[in-house]
Z-matrix of the N, CA and C atoms (Angstrom, degrees):
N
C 1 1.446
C 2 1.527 1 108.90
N 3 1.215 2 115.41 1 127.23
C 4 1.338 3 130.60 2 156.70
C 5 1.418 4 130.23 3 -41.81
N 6 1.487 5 130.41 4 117.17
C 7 1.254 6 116.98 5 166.29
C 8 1.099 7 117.18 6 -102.13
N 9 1.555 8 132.82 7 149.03
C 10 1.434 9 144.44 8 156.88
C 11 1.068 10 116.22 9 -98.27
N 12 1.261 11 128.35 10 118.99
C 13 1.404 12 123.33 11 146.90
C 14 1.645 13 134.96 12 -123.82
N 15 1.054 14 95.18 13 138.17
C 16 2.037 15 92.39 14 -179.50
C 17 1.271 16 95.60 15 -78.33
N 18 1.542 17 107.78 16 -164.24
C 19 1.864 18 128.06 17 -155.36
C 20 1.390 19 76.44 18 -90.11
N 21 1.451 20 117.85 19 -48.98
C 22 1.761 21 109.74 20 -133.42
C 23 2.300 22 83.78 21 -78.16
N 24 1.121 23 119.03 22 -27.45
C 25 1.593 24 122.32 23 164.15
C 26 0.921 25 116.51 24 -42.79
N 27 1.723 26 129.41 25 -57.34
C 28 1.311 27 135.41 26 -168.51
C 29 1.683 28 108.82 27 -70.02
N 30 1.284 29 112.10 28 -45.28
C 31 1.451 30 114.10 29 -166.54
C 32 1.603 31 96.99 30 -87.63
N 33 1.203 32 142.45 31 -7.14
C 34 1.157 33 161.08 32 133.33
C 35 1.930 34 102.76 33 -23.63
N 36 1.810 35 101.83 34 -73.91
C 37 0.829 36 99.83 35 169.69
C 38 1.691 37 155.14 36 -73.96
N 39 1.429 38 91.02 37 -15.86
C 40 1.658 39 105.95 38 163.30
C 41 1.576 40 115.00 39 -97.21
N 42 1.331 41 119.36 40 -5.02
C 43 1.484 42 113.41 41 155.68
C 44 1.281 43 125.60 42 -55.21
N 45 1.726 44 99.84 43 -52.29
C 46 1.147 45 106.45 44 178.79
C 47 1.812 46 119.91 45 -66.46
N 48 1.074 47 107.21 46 -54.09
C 49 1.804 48 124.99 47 175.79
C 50 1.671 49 97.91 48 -50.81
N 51 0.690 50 129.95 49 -72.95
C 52 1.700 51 135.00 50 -170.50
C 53 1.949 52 107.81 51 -68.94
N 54 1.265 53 100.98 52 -35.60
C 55 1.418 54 101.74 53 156.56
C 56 1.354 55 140.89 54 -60.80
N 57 1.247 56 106.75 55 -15.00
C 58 1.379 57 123.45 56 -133.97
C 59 1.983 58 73.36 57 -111.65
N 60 1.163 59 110.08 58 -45.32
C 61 1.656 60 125.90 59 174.69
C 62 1.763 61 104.54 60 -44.85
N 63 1.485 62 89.56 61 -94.36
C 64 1.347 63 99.28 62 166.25
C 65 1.277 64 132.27 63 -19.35
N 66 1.235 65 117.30 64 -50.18
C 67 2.002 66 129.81 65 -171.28
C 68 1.914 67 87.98 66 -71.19
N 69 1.135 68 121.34 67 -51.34
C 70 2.008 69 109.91 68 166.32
C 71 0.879 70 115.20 69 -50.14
N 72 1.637 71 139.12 70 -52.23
C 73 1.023 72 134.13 71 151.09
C 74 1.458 73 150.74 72 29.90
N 75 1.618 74 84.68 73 -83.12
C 76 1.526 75 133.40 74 -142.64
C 77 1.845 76 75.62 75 -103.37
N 78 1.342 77 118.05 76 -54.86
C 79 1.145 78 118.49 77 -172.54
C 80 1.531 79 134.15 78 -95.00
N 81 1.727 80 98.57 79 35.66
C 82 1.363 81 97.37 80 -169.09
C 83 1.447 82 99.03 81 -125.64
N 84 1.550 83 106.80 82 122.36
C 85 1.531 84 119.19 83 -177.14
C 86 1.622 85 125.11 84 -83.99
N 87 1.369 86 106.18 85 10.75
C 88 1.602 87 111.21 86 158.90
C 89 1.446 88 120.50 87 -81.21
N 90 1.192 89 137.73 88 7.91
C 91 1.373 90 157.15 89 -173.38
C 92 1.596 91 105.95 90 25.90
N 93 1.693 92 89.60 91 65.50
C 94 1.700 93 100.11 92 168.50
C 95 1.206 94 93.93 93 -161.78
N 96 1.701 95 99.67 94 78.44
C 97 1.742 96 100.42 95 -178.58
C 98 1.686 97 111.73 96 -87.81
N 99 1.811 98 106.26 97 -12.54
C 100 1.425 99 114.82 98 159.00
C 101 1.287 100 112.07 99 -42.60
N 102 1.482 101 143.88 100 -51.09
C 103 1.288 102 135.24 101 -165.28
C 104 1.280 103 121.13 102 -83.16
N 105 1.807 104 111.03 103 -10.31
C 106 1.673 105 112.71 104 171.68
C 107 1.664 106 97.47 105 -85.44
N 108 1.216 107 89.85 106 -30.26
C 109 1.760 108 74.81 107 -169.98
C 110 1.200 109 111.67 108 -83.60
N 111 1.337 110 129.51 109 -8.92
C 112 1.698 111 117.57 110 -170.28
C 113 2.353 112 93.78 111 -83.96
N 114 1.632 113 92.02 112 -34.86
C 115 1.534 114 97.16 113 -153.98
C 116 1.889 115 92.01 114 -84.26
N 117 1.131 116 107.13 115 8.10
C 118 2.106 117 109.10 116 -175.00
C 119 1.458 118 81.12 117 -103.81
N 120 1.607 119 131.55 118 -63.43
C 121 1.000 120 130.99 119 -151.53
C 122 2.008 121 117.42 120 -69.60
N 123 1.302 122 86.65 121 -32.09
C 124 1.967 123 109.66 122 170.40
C 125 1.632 124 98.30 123 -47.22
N 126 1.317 125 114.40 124 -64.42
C 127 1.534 126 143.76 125 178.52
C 128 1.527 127 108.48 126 -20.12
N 129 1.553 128 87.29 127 -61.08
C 130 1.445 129 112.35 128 -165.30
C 131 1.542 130 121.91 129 -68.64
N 132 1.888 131 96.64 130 -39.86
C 133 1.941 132 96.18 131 178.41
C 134 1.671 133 89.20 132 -89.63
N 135 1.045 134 97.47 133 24.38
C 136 2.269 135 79.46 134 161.29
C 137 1.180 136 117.64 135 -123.88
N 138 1.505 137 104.78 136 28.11
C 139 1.744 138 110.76 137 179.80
C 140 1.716 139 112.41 138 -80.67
N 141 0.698 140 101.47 139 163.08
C 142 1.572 141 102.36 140 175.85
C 143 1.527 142 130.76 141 -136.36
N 144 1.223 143 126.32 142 155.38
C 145 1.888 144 121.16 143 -160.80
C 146 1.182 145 114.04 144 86.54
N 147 1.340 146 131.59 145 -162.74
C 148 1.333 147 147.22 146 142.88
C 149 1.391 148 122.78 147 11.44
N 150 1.850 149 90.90 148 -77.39
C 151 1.604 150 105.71 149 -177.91
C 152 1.460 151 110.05 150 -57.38
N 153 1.557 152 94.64 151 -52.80
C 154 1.614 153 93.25 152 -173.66
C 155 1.359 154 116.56 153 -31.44
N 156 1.622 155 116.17 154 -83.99
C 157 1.275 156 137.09 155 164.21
C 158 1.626 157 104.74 156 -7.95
N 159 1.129 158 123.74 157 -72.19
C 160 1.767 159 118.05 158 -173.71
C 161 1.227 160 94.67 159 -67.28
N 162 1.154 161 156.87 160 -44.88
C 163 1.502 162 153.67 161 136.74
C 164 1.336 163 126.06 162 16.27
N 165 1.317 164 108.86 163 -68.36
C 166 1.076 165 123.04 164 171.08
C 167 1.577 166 121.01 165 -96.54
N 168 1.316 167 104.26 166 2.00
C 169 2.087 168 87.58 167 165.59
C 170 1.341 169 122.34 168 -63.98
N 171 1.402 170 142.75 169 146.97
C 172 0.838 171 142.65 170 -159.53
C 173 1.731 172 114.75 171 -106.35
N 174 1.343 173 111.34 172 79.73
C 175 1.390 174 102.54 173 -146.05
C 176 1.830 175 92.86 174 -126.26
N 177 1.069 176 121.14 175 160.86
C 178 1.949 177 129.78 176 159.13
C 179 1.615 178 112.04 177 -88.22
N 180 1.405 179 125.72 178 46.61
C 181 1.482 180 99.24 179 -160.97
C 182 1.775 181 76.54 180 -126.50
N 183 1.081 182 106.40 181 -1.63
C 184 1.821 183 82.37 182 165.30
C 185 1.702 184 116.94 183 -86.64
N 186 1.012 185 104.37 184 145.47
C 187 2.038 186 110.28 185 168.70
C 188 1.411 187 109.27 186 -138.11
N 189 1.238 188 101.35 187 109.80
C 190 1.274 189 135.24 188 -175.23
C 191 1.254 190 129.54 189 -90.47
N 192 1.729 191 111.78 190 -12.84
C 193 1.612 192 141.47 191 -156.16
C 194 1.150 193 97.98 192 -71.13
N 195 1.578 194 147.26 193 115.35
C 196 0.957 195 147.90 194 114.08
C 197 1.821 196 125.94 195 -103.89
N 198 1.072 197 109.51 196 164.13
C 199 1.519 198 96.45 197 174.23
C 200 1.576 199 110.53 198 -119.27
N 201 1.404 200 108.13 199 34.57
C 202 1.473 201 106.78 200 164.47
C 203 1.971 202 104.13 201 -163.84
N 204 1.248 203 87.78 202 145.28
C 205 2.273 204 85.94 203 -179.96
C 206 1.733 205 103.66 204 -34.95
N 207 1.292 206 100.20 205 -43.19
C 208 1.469 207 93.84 206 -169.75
C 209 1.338 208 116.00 207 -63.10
N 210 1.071 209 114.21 208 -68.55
C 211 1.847 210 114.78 209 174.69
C 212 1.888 211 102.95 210 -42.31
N 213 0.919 212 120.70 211 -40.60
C 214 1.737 213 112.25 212 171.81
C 215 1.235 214 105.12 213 -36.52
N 216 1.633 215 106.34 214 -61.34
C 217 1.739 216 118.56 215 -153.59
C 218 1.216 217 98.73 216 -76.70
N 219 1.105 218 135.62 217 -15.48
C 220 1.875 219 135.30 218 173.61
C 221 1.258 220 98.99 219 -57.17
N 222 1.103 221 134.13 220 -57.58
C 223 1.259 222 147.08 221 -148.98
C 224 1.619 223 93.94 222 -90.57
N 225 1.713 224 130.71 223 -75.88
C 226 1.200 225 138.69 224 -167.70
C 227 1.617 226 108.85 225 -60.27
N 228 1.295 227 123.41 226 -61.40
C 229 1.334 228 110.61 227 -173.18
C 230 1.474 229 132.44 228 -45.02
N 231 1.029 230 95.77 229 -43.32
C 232 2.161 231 121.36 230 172.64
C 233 1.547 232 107.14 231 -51.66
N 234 1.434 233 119.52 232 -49.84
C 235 1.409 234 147.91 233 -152.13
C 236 2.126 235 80.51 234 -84.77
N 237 1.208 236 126.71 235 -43.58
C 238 1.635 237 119.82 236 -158.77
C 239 1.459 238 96.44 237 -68.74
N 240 2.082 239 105.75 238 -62.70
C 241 1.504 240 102.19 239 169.24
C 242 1.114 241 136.96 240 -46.51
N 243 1.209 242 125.48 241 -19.35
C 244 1.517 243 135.17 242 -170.72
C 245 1.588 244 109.07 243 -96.05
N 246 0.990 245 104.37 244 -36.70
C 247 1.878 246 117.08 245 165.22
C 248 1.636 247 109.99 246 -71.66
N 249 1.250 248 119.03 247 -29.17
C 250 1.532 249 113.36 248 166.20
C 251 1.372 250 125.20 249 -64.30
N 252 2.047 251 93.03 250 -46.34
C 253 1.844 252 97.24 251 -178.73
C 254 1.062 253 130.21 252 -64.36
N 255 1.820 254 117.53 253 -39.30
C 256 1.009 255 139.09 254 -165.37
C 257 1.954 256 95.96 255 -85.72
N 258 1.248 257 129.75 256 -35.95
C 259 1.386 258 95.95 257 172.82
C 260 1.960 259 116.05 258 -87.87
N 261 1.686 260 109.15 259 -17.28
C 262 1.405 261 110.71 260 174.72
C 263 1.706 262 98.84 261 -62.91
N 264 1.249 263 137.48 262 -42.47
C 265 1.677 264 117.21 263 175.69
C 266 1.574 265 113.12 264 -74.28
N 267 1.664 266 130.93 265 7.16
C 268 1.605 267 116.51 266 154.52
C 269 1.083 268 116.65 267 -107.63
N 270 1.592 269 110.36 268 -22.06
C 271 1.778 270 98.55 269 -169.36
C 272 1.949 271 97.18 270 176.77
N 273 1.826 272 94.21 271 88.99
C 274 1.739 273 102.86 272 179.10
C 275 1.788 274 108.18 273 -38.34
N 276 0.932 275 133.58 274 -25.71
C 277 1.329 276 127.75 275 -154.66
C 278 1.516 277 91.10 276 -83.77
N 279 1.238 278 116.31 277 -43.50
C 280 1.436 279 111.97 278 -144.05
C 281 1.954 280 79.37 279 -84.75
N 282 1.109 281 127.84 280 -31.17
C 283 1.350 282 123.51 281 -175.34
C 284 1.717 283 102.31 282 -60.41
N 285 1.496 284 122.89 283 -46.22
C 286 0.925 285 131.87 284 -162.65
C 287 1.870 286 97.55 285 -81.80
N 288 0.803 287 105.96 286 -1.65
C 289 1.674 288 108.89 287 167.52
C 290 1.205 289 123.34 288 -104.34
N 291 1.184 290 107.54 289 -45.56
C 292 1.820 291 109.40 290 164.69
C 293 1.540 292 111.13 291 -48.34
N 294 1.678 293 112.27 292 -60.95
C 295 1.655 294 132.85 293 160.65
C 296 1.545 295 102.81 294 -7.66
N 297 1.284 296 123.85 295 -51.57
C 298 1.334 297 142.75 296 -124.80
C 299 1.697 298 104.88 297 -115.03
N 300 1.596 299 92.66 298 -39.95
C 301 1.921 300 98.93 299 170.25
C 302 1.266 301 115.50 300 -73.63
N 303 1.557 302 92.71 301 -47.35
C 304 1.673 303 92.48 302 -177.98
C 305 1.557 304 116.31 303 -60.10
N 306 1.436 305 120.98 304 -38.04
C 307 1.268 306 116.64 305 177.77
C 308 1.349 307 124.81 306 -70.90
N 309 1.760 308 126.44 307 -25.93
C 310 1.103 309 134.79 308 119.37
C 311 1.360 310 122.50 309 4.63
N 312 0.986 311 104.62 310 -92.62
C 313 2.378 312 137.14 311 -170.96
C 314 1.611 313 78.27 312 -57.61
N 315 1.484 314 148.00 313 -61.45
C 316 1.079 315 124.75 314 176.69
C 317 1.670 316 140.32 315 -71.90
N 318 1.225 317 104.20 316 -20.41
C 319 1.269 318 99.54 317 156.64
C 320 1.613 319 123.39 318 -76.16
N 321 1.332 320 115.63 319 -29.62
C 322 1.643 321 110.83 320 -178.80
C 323 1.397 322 107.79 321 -71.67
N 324 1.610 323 110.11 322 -24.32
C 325 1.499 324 94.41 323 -168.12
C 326 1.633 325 93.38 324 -83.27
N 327 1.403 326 146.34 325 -45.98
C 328 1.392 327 137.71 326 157.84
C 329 1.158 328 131.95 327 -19.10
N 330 1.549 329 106.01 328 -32.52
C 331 1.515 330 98.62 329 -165.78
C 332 1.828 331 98.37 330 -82.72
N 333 1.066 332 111.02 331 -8.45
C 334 1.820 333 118.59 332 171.13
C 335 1.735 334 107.72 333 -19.94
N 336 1.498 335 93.21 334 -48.93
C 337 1.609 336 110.06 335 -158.72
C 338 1.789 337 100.45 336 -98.29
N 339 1.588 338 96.02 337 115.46
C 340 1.704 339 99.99 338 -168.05
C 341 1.737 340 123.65 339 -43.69
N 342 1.434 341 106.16 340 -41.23
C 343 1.154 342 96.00 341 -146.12
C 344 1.950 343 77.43 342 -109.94
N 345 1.428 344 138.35 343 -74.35
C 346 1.190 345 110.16 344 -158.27
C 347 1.943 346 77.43 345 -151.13
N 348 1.477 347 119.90 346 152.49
C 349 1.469 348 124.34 347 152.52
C 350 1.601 349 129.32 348 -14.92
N 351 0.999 350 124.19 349 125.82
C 352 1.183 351 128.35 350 140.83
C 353 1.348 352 132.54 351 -34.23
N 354 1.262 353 124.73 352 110.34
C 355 1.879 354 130.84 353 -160.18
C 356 1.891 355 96.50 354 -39.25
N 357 1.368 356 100.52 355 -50.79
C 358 1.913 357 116.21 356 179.26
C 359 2.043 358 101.16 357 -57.50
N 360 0.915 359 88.68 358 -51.63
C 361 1.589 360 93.79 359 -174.76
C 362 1.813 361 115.63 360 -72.64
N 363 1.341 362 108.96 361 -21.51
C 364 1.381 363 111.51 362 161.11
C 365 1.420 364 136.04 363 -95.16
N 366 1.718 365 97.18 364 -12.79
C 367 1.362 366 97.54 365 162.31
C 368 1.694 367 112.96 366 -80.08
N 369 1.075 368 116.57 367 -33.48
C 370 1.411 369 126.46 368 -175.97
C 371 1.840 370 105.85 369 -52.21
N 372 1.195 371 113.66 370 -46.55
C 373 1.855 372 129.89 371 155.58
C 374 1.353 373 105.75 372 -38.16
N 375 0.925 374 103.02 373 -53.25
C 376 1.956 375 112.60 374 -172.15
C 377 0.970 376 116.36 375 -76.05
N 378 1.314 377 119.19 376 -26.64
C 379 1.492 378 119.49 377 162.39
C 380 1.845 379 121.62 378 -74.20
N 381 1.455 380 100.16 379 -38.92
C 382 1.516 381 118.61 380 -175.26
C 383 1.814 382 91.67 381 -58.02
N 384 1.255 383 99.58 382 -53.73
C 385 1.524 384 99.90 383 -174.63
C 386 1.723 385 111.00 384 -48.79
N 387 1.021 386 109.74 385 -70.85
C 388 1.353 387 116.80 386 -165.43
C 389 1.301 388 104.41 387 -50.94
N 390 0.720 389 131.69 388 -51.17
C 391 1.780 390 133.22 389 163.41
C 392 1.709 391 131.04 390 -41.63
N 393 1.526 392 89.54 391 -33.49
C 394 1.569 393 91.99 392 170.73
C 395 1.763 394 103.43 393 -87.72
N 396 1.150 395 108.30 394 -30.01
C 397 1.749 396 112.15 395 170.12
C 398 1.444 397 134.41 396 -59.82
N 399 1.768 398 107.99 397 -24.92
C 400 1.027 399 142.23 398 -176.30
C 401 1.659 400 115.23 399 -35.91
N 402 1.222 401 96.26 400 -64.78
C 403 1.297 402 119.45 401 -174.51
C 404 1.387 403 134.28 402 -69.68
């Protein structure tokens, strides 16, 4: 099966994927949100297929700017479901692969913290989840 995607799809889809980084981030109370994001973002250029490919374009069309987790997740959570629907109506696999990076990019950036998440940092998972399930 063929995929299509427009611009406003792709940045659709790395909002969400690279957002999805960021929103841990934003919510991680060891104040070394550098190490979720370098080890979410590592995650992320090692995807492969489809996703990968929009993954790795090198583009400015994500905005990520908030100045609190919440204003992130305005923007990121919406962007996960919408990246599920829009690739589950061209091609389930490739949805179920994106599904699969992002949950990826979130476990590497978690595993930062030795022994298990932060209660804040695991709800923030639980949210990422439900959002990629959403759809």
């Amino acid at each position: 099966m063929s995929v299509t995607l427009t611009d406003q799809d792709k940045t659709t889809l790395r909002t969400a994927a690279y957002g999805a980084v960021s929103l841990l981030a934003a919510a991680d109370a060891t104040g070394k949100p550098h190490k979720i994001a370098t080890e979410g973002s590592i995650a992320l250029s090692s995807s492969t297929g489809l996703v990968g490919h929009v993954l790795a374009e090198k583009t400015r069309d994500i905005n990520l700017n908030g100045k609190s987790a919440a204003a992130i997740a305005d923007h990121v959570l919406p962007a996960l479901t919408a990246a599920m629907s829009l690739l589950n109506k061209q091609d389930p696999a490739e949805a179920d692969n994106f599904r699969s990076t992002v949950i990826v990019a979130v476990e590497a950036a978690a595993r930062t913290h030795q022994d298990r998440p932060s209660p804040t940092l695991a709800d923030m998972i639980r949210k990422i989840s439900e959002a990629l399930h959403a759809a």
